[in-house]
TORSE-303857 format. One record per residue (C-alpha): chain; y, z, x; residue number from 0. Coordinates in nm, 4 decimals. Each point is the difference from the previous one (the first is absolute). Example, Ala and Ser with C-alpha at 12.3 -4.5 7.8 and 13.67 -1.06 7.14 Angstrom:
% TORSE-303857
<'A', <-0.4500, 0.7800, 1.2300>, 0>
<'A', <0.3440, -0.0660, 0.1370>, 1>
//
This chain:
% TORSE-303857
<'A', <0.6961, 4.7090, -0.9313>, 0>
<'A', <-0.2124, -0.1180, 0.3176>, 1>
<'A', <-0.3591, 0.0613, -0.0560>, 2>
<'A', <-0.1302, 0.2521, 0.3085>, 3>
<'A', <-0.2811, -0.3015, 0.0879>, 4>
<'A', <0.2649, -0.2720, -0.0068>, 5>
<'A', <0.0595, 0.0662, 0.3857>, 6>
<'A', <-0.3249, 0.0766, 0.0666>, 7>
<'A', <-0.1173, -0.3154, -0.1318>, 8>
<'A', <0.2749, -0.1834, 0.2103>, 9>
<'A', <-0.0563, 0.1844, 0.3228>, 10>
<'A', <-0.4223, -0.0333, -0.0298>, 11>
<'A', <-0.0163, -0.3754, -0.1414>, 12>
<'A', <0.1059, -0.1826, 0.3243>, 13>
<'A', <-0.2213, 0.2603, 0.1855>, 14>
<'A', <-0.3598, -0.0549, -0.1255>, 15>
<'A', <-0.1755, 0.1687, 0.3453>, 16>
<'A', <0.1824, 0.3405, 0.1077>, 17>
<'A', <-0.1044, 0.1838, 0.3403>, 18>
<'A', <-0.0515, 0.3631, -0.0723>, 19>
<'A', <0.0919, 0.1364, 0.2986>, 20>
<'A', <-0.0481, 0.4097, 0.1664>, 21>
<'A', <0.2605, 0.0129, 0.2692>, 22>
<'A', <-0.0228, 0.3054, 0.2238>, 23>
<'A', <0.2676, -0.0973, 0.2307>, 24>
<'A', <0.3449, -0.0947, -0.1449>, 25>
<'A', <-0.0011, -0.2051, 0.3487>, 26>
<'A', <-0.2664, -0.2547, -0.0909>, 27>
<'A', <0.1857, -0.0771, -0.3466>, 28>
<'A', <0.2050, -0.2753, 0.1126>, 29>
<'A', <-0.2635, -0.2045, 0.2321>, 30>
<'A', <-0.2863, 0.0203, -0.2771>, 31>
<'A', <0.2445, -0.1143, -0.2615>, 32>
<'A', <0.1582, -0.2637, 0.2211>, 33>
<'A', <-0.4019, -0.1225, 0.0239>, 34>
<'A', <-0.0534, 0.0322, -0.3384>, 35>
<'A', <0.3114, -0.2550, -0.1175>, 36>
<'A', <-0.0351, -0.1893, 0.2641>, 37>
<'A', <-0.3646, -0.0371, -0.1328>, 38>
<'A', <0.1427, -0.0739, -0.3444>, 39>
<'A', <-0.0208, 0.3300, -0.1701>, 40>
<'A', <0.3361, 0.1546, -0.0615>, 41>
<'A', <-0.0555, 0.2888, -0.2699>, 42>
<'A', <-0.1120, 0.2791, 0.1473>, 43>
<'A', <-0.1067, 0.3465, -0.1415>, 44>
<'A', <0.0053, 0.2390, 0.2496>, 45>
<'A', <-0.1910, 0.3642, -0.0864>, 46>
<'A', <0.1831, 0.3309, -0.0334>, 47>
<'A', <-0.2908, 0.1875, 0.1303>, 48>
<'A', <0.1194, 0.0309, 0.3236>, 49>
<'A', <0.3071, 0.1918, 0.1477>, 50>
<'A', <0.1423, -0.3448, 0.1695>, 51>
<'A', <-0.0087, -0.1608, -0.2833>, 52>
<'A', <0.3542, 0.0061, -0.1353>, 53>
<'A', <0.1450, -0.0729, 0.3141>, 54>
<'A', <-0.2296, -0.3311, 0.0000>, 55>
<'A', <0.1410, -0.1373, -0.2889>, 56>
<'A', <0.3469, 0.0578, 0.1261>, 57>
<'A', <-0.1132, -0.2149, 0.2968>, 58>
<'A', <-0.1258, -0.2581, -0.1813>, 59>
<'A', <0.2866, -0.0501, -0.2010>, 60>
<'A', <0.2471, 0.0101, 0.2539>, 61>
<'A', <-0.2294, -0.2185, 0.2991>, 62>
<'A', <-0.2090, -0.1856, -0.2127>, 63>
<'A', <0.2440, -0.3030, -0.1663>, 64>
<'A', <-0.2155, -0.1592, -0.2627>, 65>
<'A', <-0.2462, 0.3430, -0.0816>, 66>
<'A', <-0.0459, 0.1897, -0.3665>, 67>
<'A', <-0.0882, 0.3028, 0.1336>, 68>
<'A', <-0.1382, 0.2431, -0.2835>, 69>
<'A', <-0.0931, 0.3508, -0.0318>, 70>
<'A', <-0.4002, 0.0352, -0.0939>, 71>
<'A', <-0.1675, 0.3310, -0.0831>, 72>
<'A', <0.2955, 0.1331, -0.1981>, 73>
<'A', <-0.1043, 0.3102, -0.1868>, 74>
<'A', <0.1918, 0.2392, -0.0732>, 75>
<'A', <0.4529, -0.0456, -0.0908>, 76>
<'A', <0.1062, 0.1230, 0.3386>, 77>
<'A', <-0.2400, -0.3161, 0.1548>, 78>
<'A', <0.2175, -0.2174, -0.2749>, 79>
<'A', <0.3315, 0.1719, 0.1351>, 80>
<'A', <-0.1760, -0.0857, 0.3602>, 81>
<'A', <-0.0259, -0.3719, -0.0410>, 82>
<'A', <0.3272, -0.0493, -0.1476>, 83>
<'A', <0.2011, 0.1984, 0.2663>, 84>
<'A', <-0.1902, -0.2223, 0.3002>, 85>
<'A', <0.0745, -0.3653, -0.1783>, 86>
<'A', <-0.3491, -0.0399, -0.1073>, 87>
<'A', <0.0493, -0.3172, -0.2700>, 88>
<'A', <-0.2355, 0.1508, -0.2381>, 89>
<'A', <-0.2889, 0.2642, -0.0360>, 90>
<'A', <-0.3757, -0.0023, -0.1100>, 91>
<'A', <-0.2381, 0.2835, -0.0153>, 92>
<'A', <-0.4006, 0.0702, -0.0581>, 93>
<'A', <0.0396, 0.1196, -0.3548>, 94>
<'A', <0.2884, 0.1520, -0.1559>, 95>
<'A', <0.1549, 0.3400, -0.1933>, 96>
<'A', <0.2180, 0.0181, -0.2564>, 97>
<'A', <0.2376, 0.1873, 0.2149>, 98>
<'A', <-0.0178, -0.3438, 0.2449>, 99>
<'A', <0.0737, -0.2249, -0.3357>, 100>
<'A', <0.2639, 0.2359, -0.1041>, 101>
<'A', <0.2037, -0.0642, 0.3497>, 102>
<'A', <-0.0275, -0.3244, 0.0646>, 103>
<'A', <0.1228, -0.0541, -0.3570>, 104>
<'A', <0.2611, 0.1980, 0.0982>, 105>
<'A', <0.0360, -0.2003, 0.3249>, 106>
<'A', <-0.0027, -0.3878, -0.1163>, 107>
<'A', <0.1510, -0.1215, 0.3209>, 108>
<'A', <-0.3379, 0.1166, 0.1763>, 109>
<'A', <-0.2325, -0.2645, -0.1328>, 110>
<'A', <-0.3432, 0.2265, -0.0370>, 111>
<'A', <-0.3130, -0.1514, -0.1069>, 112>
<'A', <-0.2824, 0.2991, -0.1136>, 113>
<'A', <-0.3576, -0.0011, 0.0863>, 114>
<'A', <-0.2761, 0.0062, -0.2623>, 115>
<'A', <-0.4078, -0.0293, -0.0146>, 116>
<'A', <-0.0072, 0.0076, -0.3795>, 117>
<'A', <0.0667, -0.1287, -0.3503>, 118>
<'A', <0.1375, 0.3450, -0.0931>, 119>
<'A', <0.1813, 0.0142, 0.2749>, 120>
<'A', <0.1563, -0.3503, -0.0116>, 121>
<'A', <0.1253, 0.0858, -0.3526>, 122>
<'A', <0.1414, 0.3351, 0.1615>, 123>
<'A', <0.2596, -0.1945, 0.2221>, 124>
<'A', <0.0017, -0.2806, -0.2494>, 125>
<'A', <0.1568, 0.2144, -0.2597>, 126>
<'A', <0.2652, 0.0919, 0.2475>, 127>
<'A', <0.0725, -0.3348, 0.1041>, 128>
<'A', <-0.1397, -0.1169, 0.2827>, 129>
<'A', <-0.2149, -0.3101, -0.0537>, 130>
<'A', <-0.0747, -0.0627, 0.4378>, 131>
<'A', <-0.2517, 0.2269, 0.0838>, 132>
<'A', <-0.2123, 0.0731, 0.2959>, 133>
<'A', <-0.3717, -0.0580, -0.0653>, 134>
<'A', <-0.1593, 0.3150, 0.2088>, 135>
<'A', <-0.2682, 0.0302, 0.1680>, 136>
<'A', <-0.0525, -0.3665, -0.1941>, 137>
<'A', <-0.3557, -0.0556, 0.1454>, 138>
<'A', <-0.1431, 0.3586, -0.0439>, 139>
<'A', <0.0994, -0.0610, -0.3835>, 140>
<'A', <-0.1555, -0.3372, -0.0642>, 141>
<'A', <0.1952, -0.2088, 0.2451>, 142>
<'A', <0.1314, -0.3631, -0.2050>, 143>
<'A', <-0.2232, 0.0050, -0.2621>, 144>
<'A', <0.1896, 0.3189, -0.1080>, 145>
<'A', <0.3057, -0.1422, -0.0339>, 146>
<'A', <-0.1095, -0.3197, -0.1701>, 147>
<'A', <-0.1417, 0.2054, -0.2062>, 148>
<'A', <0.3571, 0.1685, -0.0274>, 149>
<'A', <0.1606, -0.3429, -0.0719>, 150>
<'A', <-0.0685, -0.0672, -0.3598>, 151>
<'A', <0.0661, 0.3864, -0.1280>, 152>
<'A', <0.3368, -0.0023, 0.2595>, 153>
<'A', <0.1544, -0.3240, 0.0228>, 154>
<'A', <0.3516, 0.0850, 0.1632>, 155>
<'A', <-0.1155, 0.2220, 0.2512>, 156>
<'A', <-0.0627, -0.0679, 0.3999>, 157>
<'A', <-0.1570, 0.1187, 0.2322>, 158>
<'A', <-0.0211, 0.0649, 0.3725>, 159>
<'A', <-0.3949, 0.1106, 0.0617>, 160>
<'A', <0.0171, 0.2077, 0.3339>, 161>
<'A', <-0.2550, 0.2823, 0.1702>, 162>
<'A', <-0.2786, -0.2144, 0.1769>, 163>
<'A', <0.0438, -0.3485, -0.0717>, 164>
<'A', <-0.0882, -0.2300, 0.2440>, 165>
<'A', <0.0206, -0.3652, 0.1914>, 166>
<'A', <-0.3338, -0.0535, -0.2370>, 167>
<'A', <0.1497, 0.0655, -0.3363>, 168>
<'A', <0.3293, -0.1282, 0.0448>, 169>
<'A', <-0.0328, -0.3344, -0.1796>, 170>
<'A', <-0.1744, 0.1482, -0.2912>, 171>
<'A', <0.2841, 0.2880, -0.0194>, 172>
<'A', <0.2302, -0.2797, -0.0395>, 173>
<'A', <-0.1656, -0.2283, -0.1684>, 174>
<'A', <0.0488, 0.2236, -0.3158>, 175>
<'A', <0.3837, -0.0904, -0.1766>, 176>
<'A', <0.0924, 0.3936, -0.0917>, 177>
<'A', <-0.0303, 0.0457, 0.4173>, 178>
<'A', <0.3755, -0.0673, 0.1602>, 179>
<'A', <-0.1170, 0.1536, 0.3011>, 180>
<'A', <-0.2864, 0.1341, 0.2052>, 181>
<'A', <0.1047, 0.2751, 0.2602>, 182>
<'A', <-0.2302, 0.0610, 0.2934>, 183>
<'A', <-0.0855, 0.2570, 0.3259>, 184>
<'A', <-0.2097, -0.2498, 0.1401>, 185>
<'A', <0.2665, -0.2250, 0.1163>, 186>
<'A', <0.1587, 0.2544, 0.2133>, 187>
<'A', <-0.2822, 0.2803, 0.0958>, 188>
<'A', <0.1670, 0.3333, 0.1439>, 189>
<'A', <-0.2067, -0.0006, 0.2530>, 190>
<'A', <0.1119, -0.3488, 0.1023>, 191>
<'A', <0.3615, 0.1007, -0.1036>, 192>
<'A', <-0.0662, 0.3444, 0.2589>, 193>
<'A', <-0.0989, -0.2619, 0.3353>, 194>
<'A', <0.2747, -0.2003, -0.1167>, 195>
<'A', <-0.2073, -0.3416, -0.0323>, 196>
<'A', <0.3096, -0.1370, -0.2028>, 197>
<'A', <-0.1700, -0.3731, 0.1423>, 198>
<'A', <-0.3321, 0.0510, -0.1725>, 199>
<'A', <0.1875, 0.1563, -0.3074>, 200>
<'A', <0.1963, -0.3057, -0.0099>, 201>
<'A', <-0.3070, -0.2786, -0.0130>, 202>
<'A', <-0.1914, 0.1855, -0.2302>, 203>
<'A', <0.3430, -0.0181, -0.2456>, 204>
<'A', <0.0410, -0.3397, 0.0797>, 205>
<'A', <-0.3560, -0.0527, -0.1105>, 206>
<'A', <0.0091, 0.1847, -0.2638>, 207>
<'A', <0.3393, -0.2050, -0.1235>, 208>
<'A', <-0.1654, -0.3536, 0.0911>, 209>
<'A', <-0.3052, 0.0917, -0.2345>, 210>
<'A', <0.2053, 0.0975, -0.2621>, 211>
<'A', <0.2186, -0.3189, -0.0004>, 212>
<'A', <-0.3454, -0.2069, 0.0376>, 213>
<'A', <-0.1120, 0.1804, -0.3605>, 214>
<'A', <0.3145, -0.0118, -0.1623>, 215>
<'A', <-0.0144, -0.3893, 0.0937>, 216>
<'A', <-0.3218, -0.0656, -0.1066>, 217>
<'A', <0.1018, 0.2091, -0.3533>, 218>
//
């Protein structure tokens, strides 16, 4: 039977940076996605906290050719039942419930990876079967040296630290080898994303993808 972190793993490996993105207008979906792949960033995980939400993901998929739009902030079943109804390709959230873990078991062709801040809680999802987790908020709880700290106790699992990293950590986030990908407001700021500045969202992600090409080179 497929592991619920097999596609996970397979959708977040080739990713490494992922826009978090707060899209108030269903409208500017497709022109700050188009900026962001363009840019070199193509998985994007796009909030449910706002009402246009839903209907941004089904923009993206349809518009977009080349996007992984997925569905962030997932907390509750019905938000599970959201992102698989709108063709989101798979779902993370903050933390996690057992409710959550009980329906995306049920729901294996929704690719979900859980959130977690904790030992206890990483042995929580672990012992339901999810091994790709989302490290949140990963620099309020220790930032890397957490989860190298994590390594030697947890060798199989990986993690996606999100909730205030920056431009500034981003090498040392993936400098450690448990880290498959580092996900990130800063690359497209709402407020940036509201004035629809989709040409400075797009040099800051092309930045951000030329400096981590120039430290995976120099790895």
């Amino acid at each position: 039977m497929t592991s619920p972190s097999e596609t996970p793993l397979a959708l977040l490996g080739p990713a490494r940076l992922i826009p978090l993105l707060t899209i108030d207008n269903a409208d500017d979906a497709v022109p700050l996605a188009r900026a962001l792949v363009e840019a070199g960033l193509h998985t994007l995980e796009i909030a449910l906290r706002t009402t246009a939400a839903p209907q941004a993901i089904r923009n993206i998929r349809r518009e977009v050719p080349g996007a992984v739009p997925a569905a962030g902030n997932v907390m509750t079943p019905h938000d599970l039942a959201i992102a698989r109804e709108v063709g989101a390709r798979f779902a993370l959230s903050p933390g996690h419930s057992d409710a959550l873990l009980r329906a995306a078991a049920d729901h294996p062709e929704m690719p979900y990876v859980p959130g977690v801040a904790t030992p206890s809680e990483l042995m929580h999802v672990m012992s339901a079967g999810f091994h790709v987790v989302k490290f949140f908020p990963g620099p309020s709880f220790g930032g890397p040296a957490t989860l190298r700290a994590m390594a030697a106790p947890f060798p199989h699992v990986r993690f996606c630290p999100t909730g205030g990293t920056s431009e500034d950590d981003l090498e040392d986030w993936l400098s450690q080898p448990n880290v498959i990908a580092v996900g990130g407001a800063w690359l497209a700021p709402v407020e940036e994303i509201r004035r629809k500045e989709w040409t400075r969202i797009g040099d800051r992600a092309r930045a951000a993808v030329a400096k981590y090409l120039a430290h995976r080179r120099a790895a």
